[in-house]
N, C-alpha and C positions, 0 to 999 in steps of 0.2 A: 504493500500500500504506500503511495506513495506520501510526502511531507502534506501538503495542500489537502488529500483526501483527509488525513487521519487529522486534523488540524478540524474538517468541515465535522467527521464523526463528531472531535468531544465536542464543537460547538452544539452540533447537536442534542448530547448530550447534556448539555449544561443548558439549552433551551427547554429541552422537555421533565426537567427534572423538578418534583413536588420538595418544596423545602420543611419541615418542620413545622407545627403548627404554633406553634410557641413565636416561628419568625413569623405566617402570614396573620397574625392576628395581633396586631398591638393594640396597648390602653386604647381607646377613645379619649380624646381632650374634656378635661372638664369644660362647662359651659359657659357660658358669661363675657365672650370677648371676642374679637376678631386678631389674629394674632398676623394674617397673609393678606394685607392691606394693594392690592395687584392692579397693575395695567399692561393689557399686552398691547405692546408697541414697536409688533414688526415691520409697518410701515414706516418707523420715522427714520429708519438709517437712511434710507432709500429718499425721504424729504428731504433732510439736512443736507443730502450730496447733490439736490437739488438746488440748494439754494433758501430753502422754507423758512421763514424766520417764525420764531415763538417767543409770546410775550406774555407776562406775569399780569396777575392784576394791578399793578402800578403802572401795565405801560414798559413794564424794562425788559428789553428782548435778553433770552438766556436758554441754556440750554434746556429742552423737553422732559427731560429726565431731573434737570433740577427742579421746575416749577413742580414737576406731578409730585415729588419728594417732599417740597415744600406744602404741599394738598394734603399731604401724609401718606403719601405711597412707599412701600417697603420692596415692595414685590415686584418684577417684570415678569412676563411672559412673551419669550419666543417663539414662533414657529418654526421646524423644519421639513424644508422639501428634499427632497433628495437629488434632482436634477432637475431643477427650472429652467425654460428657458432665458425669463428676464434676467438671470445670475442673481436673486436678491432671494433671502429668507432659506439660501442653501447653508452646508454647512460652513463656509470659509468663512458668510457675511456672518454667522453666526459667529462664530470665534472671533471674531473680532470688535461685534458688537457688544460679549458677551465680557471682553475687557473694560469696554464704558460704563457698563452695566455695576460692573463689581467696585469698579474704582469709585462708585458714588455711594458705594454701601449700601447699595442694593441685592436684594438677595433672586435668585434666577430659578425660574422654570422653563423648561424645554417643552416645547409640542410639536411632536411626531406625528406629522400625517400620515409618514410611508407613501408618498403618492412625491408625483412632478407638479402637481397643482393642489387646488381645495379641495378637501378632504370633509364630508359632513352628511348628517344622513340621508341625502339623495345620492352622493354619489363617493364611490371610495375608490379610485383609478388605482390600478397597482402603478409604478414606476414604469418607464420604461424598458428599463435593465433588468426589471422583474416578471419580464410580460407571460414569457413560454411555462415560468416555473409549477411546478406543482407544488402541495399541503408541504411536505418534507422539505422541499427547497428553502421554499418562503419562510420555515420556520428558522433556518440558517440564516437566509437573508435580512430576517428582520433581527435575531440575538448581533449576528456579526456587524449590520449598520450600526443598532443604538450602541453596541459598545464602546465601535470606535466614535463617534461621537462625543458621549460620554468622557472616553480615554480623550480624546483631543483637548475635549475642555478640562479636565483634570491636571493634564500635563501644563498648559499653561495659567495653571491656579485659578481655574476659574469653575469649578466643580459645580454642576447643576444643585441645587438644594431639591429640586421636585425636578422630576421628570412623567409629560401625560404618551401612554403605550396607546395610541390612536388619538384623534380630533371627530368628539362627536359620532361616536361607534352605534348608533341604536340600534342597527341588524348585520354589526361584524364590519369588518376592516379588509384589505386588499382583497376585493370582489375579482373573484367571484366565488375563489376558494376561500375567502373566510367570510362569505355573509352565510348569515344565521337564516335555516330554508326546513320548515317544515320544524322549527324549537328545536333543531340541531346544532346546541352550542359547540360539539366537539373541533371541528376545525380551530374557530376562534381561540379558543381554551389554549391552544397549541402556540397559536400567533401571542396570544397575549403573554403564557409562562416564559416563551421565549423573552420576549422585550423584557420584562420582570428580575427574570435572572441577567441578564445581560446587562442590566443598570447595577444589582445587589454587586454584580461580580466586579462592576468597576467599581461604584462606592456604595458600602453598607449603607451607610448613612442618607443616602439621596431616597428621598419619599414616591413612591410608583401612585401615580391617579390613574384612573380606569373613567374613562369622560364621555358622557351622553349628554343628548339634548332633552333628556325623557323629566324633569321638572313640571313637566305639561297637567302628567298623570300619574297615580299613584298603582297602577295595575301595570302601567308601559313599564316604569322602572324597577317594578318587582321582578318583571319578565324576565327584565338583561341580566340584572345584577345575580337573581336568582338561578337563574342560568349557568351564569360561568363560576357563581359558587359550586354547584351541584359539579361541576368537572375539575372541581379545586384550585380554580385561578385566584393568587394570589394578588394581592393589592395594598396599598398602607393609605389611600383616601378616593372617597366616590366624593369623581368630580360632575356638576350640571352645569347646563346653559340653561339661563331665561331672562327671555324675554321676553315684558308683559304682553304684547302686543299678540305672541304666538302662546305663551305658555300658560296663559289665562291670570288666576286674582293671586294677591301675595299670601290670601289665609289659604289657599291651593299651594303654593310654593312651600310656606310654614308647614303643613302637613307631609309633602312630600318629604322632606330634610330632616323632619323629627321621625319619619318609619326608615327612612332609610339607616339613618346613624344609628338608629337602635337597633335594628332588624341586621345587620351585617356589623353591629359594633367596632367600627371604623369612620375617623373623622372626615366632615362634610365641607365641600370648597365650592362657590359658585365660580365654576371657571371661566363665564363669559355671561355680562347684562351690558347695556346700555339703553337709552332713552333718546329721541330726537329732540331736539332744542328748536327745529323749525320744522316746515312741511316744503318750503322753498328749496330748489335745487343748485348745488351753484357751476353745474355742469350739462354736458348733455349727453351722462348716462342716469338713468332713474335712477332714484332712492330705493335702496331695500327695503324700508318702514318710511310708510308716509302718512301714517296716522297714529294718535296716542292712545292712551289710555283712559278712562274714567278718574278724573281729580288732579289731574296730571295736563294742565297745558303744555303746547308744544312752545315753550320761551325758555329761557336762563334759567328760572325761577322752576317753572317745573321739571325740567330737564335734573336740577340737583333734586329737589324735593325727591321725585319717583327716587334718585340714586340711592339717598338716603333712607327712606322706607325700604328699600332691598337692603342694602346693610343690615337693616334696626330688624326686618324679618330673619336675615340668615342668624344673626347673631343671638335672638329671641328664639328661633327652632335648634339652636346648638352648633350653627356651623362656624367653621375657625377661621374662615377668608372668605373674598369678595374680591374678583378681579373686574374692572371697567375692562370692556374688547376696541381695539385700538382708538382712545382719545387724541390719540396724536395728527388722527387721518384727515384733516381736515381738505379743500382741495387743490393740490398741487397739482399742476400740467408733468404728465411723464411719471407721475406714482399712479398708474392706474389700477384696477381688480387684476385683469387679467395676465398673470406673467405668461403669456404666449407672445402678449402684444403689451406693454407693462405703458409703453410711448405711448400710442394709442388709443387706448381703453382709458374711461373716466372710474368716476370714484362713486360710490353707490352708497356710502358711509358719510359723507361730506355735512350732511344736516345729523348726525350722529355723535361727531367727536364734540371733545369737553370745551377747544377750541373753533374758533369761529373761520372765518372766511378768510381773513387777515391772519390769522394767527392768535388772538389772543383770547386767553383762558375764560373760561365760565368760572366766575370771583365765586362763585355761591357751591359750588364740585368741590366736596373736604370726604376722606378717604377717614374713616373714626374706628377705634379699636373698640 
């Protein structure tokens, strides 16, 4: 056998292997706080290199990552693709993003889409490099990417604190071998222990979320979770996206987060909210959300308010963070959606982030423990 095969075996091996239950089962966080105070802002490298100016509520242009800090952000949130074609949100901008990141005493989360593009529950593209593989492959492919990822940011001291094993998994990850078809979690189960071990193996200490949009419902999210329980997939926090707009009321959100946390005793993360601040566009691609919510005008004013009621509910159903999904995106010519066409393509987010048109912050957006 040669180096490369026996090399692919223990990754293998080390992908499909059940740890301990003593390791997939840590305390739950006592209640009463937000401790992962989050923004994911993988568009703004891609601004800043544009040109994008960002300005504080006084008016004083500074860096993005200081003003959100100054809002009380702790937390970033990365994305990674594996081969974009815009070059942006892969791994090298990562690593290098992932040094601004740190140097501001900020603390890092990675998210793995596994895919060359978006990654969410309509659609889970495998990579390109991925395309031919079968079950077995894939589960190589995906232990032996996150690790070195992982290893990359490790080596230049920049060690993920959280790492999310898919973006928005609600019926499985690299389609079509790991979507979930007929309540058959096994495929997935495979793709997920892989990712799991392949983070524990680079660092103990890096926390694995397992991340759906299922907030919605309290029968969707019993489905997944309880699913890749039953095949013993390991995790250390169920991560959710909501938002109001899609995921219904926050005493629905509050219910979801207090059965989950208990029901799989394993602390709770909203990995992705935001709110529109206007209905207006300031481009000519649509908005993804162009309408609000009930009590929630679409201005400054409600744009923070709704923020802060999601906080005061994760933190009131026991969850331990609250990530805003990229504030930073406001619209920039040439940061587009699409990295096929990144030039090209407008921004669908643009009436979503915390800043405005010009760049400057919604004064009233404060991130509270």
């Amino acid at each position: 056998m040669s180096g490369p095969h026996r090399a692919a075996k223990a990754a293998l091996a080390l992908a499909t292997a059940v740890l301990p239950l003593t390791a997939l089962t840590p305390a739950v966080s006592a209640a009463g706080s937000l401790t992962m105070l989050g923004a994911d802002v993988s568009t703004a490298q891609r601004a800043l290199e544009l040109g994008a100016r960002y300005y504080d509520a006084s008016g004083t242009a500074r860096d993005p990552l200081d003003i959100l800090k100054g809002a009380g952000v702790n937390y970033v949130r990365l994305r990674v693709w594996n081969n974009p074609r815009s070059g942006y949100n892969n791994k090298a901008k990562v690593l290098a993003y992932a040094r601004t990141v740190k140097a501001k005493g900020l603390k890092l989360l990675v998210d793995f889409h596994y895919s060359d593009t978006w990654a969410d529950p309509g659609k889970q593209h495998k990579p390109a490099a991925w395309s031919g593989h079968d079950i077995g492959r894939l589960q190589t492919d995906v232990y032996d990417y996150t690790h070195d990822v992982c290893s990359s940011l490790k080596a230049q001291g920049t060690t993920p604190d959280s790492v999310q094993i898919g973006n928005e998994i609600n019926v499985g990850m690299l389609w079509n071998e790991g979507k979930v078809v007929n309540n058959d979690f096994t495929n997935l189960s495979l793709l997920l222990k892989a990712g799991y071990n392949a983070t524990k193996a680079c660092h103990s200490g890096t926390k694995v979320m397992i991340h759906t949009a299922n907030a919605d419902n309290l029968d969707h999210a019993r489905w997944f979770y309880d699913g890749i329980r039953s095949k013993g997939v390991p995790w250390d926090i169920t991560a959710l996206s909501y938002y109001c707009s899609w995921h219904g009321t926050m005493a629905n959100l509050h219910n979801v987060i207090t059965d989950v946390r208990s029901r799989y005793g394993k602390d709770v993360v909203l990995a992705e909210t935001a709110y529109p601040f206007t209905s207006a566009n300031a481009d000519g691609t649509g908005n993804s959300i162009t309408s609000g919510c009930a009590d929630y005008p679409l201005t400054w004013s409600g744009q923070a308010t709704n923020f802060t009621h999601v906080q005061n509910t994760a933190r009131n159903a026991g969850a331990i963070g609250v990530f805003y999904w990229e504030p930073t995106w406001h619209a920039v010519p040439g940061n587009g959606w699409d990295p096929a066409d990144i030039n090209g393509s407008g921004n669908g987010w643009d009436n979503m982030a915390i800043f405005d048109w010009s760049g400057r912050i919604n004064p009233n957006v404060r991130w509270t423990p």
